[in-house]
PLY file of the C-alpha trace (Angstrom):
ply
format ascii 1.0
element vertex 305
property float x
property float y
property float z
element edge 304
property int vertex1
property int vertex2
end_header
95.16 113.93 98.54
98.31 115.09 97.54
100.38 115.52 100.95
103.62 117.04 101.38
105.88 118.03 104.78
108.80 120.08 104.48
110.61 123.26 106.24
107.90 122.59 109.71
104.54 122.54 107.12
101.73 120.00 105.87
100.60 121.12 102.62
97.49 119.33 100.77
96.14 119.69 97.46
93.19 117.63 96.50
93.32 115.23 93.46
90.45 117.13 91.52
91.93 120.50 92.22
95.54 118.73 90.75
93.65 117.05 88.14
92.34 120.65 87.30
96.09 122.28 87.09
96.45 119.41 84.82
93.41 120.58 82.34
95.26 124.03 82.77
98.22 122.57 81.21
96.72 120.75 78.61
94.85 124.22 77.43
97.79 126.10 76.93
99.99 123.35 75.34
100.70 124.26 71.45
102.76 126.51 69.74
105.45 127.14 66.97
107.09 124.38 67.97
104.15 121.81 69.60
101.07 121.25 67.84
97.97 121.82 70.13
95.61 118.96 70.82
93.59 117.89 68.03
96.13 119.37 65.58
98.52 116.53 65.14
99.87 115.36 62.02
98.24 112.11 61.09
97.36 110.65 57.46
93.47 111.44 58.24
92.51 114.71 58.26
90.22 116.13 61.15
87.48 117.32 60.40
86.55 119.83 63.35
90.41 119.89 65.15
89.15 122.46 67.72
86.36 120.09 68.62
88.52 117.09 69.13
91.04 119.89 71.51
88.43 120.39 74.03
87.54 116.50 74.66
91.19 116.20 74.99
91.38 119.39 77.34
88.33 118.14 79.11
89.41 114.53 79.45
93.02 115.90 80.87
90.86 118.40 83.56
88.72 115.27 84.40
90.88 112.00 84.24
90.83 111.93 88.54
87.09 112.41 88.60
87.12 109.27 90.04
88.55 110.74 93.27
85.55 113.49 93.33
83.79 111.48 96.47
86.57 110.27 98.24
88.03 113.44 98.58
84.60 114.85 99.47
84.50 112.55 102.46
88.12 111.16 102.77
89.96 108.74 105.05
92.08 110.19 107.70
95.24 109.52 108.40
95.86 107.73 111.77
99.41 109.57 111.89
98.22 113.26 112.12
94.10 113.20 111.53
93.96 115.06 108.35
93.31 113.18 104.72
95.63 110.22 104.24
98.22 110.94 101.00
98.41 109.59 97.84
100.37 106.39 98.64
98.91 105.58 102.01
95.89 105.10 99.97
96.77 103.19 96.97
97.93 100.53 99.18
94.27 99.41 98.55
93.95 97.87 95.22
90.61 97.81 94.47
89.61 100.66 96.17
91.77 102.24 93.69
90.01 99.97 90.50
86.96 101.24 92.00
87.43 104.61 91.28
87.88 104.58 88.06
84.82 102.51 87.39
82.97 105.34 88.86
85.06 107.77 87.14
84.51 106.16 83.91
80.59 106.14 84.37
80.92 109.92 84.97
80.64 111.08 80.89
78.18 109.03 79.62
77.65 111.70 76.66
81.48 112.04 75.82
83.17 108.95 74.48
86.38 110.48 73.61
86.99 111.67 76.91
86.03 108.53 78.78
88.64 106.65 75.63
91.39 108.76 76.95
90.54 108.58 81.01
90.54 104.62 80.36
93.87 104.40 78.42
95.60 106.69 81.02
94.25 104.34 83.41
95.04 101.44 81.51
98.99 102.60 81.03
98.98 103.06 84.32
98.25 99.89 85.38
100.24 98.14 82.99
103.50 99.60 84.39
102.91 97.01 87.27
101.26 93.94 85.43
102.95 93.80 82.04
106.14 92.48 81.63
107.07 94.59 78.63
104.89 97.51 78.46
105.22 100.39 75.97
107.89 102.38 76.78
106.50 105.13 74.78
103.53 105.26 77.53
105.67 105.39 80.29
104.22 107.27 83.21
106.47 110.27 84.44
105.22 108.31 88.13
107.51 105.39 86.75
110.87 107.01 85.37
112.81 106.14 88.48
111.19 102.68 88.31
109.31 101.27 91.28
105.41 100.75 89.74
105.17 97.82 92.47
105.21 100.41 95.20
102.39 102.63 93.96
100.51 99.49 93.05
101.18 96.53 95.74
99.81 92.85 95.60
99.44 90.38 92.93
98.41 91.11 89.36
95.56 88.85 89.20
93.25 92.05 89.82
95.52 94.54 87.74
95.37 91.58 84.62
91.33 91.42 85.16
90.70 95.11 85.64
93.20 96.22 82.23
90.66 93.48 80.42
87.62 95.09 81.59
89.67 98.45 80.05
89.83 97.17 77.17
86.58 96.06 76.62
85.30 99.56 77.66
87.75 101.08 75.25
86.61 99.16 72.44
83.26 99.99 72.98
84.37 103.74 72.76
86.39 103.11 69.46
83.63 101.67 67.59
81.24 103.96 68.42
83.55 107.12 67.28
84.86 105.20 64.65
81.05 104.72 63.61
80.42 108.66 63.52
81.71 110.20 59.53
82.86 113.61 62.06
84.70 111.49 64.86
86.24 108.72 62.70
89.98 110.22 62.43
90.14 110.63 66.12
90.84 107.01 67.01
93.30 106.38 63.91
96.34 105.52 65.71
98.88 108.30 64.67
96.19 110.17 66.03
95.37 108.84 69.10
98.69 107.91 70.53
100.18 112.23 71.03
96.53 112.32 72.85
96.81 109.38 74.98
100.51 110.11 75.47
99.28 114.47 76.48
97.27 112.83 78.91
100.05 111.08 80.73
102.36 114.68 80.15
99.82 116.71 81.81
99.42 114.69 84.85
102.83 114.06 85.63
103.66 117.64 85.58
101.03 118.79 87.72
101.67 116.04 89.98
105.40 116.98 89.90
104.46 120.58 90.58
101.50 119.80 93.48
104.14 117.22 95.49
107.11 118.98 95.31
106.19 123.10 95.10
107.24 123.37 98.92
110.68 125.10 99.87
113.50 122.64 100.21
114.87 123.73 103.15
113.73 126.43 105.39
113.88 130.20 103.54
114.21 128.50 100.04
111.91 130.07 97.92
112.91 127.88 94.37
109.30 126.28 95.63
109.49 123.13 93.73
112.87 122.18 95.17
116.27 121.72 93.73
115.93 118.68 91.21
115.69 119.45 87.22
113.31 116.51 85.99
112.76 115.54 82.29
109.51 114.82 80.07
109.97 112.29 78.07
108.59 110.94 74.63
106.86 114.31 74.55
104.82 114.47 71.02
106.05 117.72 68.99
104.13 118.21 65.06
103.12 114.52 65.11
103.24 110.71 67.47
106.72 109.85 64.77
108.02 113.45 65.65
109.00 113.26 69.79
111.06 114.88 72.17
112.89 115.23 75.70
111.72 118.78 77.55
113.82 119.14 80.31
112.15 121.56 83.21
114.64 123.08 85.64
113.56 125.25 88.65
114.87 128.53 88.63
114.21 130.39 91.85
111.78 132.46 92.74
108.99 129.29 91.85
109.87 129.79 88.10
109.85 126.87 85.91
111.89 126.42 82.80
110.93 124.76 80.10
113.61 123.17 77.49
111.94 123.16 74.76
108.81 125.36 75.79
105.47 123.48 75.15
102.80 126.49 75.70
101.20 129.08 74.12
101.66 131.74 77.03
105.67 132.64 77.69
105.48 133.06 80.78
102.74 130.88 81.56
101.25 131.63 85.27
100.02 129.12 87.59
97.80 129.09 90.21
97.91 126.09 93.05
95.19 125.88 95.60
96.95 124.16 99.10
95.64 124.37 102.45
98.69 124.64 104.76
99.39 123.83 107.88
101.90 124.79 110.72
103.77 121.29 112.26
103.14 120.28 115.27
98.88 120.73 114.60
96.41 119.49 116.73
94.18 116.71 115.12
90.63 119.03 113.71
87.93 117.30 116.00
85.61 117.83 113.30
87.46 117.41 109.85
84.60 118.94 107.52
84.31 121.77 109.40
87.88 122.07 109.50
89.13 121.53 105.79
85.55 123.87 104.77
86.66 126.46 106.84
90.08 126.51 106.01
91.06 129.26 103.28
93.28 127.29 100.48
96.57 129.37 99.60
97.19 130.63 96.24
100.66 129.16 95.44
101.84 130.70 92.38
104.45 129.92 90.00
105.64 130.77 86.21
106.36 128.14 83.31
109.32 129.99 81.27
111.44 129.34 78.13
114.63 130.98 79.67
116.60 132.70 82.06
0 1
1 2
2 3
3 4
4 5
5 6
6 7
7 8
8 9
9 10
10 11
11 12
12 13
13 14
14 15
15 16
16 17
17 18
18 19
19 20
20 21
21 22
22 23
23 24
24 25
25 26
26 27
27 28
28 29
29 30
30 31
31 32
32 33
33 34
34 35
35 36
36 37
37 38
38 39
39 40
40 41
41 42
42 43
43 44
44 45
45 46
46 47
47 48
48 49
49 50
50 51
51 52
52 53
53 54
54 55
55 56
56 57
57 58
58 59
59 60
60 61
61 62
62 63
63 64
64 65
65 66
66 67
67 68
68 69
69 70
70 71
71 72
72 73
73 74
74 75
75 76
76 77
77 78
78 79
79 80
80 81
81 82
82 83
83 84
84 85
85 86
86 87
87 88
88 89
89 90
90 91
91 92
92 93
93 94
94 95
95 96
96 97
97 98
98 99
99 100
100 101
101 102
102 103
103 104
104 105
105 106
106 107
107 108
108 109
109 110
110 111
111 112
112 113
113 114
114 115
115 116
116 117
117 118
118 119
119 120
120 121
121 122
122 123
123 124
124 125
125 126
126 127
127 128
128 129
129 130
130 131
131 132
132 133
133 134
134 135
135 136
136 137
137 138
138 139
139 140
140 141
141 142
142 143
143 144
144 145
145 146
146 147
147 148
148 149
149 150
150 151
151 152
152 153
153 154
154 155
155 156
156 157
157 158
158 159
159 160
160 161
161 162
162 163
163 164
164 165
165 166
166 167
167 168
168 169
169 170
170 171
171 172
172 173
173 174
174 175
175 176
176 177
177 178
178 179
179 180
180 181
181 182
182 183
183 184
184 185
185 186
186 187
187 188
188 189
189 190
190 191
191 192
192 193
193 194
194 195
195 196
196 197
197 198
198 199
199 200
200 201
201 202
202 203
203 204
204 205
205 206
206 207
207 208
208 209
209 210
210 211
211 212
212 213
213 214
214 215
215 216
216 217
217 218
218 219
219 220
220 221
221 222
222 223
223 224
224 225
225 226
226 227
227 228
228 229
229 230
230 231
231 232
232 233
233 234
234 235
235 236
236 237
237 238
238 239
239 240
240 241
241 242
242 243
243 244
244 245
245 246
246 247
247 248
248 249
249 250
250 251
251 252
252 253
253 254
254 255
255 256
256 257
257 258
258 259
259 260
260 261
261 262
262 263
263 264
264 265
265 266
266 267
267 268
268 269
269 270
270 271
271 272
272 273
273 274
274 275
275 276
276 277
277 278
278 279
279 280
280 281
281 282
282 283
283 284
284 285
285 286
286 287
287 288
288 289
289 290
290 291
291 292
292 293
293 294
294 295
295 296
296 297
297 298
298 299
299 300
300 301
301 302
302 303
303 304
């Protein structure tokens, strides 16, 4: 659960509904400027680029399916009652392993897509374990440093689960690599923009989900004050990358320096349930959260002014 308090409100948005906004993202990106997923430059050719776009677009919409029956039945926070946040949470380290080894049973049919979950889980990890990982496949989570906070405790588990990544991920390889139509798709000048869209996508969405409140009391800029860059951002090709800067605007408008999408402006729709501070603890949370009607926050990705 993605849990933030500002200007006297709670406002939660679940991981699959972020992991969604995510997808959304990932859908639109491509244009003049950015090639669209599957459409990379790479010395293989694809053979069916559109095909290879939607197990990227899918794999983007479903890389926190993991989360799917937490959030169905979550843990409450002892602070206020409703669904402990993000961090509180990933203080348990193998709770957190766990569920991506459900996650990654979830596709059994789609190799591609569980390839990309696992090396976005993978990167993730090795933020915390490695002691010189790629900075090309930096998280956005990490750019202000800090991985040991998200992920506490010793890398003995991190270093064990990243091998059983691997392993899963080579599986995945060999088996696309074995297929005349799927082949190209794990060539690494391929693979890499993919892997590295992955990581894009869900660091802006998380960006947008934690931080769309007002940042002070009748501010309506909605994702607060702070411009915030995207870095190693794959344009034509993984040898042809970029810095987009996104600055808020007002209004909840978003620009984008360059502008990744199709769509200019590019409307966004955030599902939060919302809370006024002080609130009473629900006595019954399902009833609660199920009865609860989510707010449409919405908010425009522009090129300018």
């Amino acid at each position: 659960m993605l849990k933030t308090t500002q200007a006297g409100k709670l406002w939660m948005i679940s991981q699959p509904d972020h992991s969604q906004i995510a997808g959304f993202f990932a859908a639109h990106w491509g244009n003049e400027t950015f090639a669209r997923p599957g459409a990379f430059r790479a010395p293989v050719p694809i053979v069916d680029p559109e095909r290879l776009r939607a197990e990227v677009v899918f794999a983007v919409a479903e890389h926190d399916n993991g989360w799917w029956e937490w959030e169905a039945s979550p843990e409450l926070s002892q602070d206020d009652g409703f669904p402990a946040g993000l961090g509180e949470v990933l203080k348990n380290q193998q709770a957190g392993m766990d569920r991506w080894r459900v996650g990654l049973k979830r596709f059994p049919r789609n190799p591609m897509v569980n390839l990309l979950i696992a090396s976005h889980a993978y990167w993730l990890y090795a933020a915390r374990a490695l002691s010189n990982p790629d900075p090309a496949f930096t998280h956005p989570l990490f750019w202000k440093g800090a991985p040991d906070k998200l992920y506490p405790g010793s890398l003995e588990a991190p270093l064990a689960f990243m091998a059983w990544l691997d392993d899963l991920r080579r599986g995945w390889t060999a088996e696309l690599r074995a297929d005349p139509s799927t082949a190209a798709w794990v060539e690494p000048a391929t693979l890499a923009p993919l892997q590295r869209l992955v990581q894009l996508c869900d660091g802006l969405s998380l960006a947008l989900c934690s931080a769309l409140i007002p940042a002070k009391s009748g501010d309506t800029r909605g994702i607060g004050e702070d411009t915030f860059e995207l870095h190693d951002v794959p344009r034509r090709a993984w040898t042809d990358r970029c810095t987009i800067v996104v600055t808020p605007l007002g209004g909840r408008r978003v620009k984008f320096d360059p502008y990744p999408f199709d769509i200019d402006p590019l409307l966004v729709m955030m599902p939060a349930r919302v809370v006024e501070l002080p609130a009473e603890r629900p006595v019954h949370f399902q009833t609660w959260w199920h009865a609860r009607i989510p707010q449409r926050i919405e908010f425009l990705c522009v090129s300018g002014s």
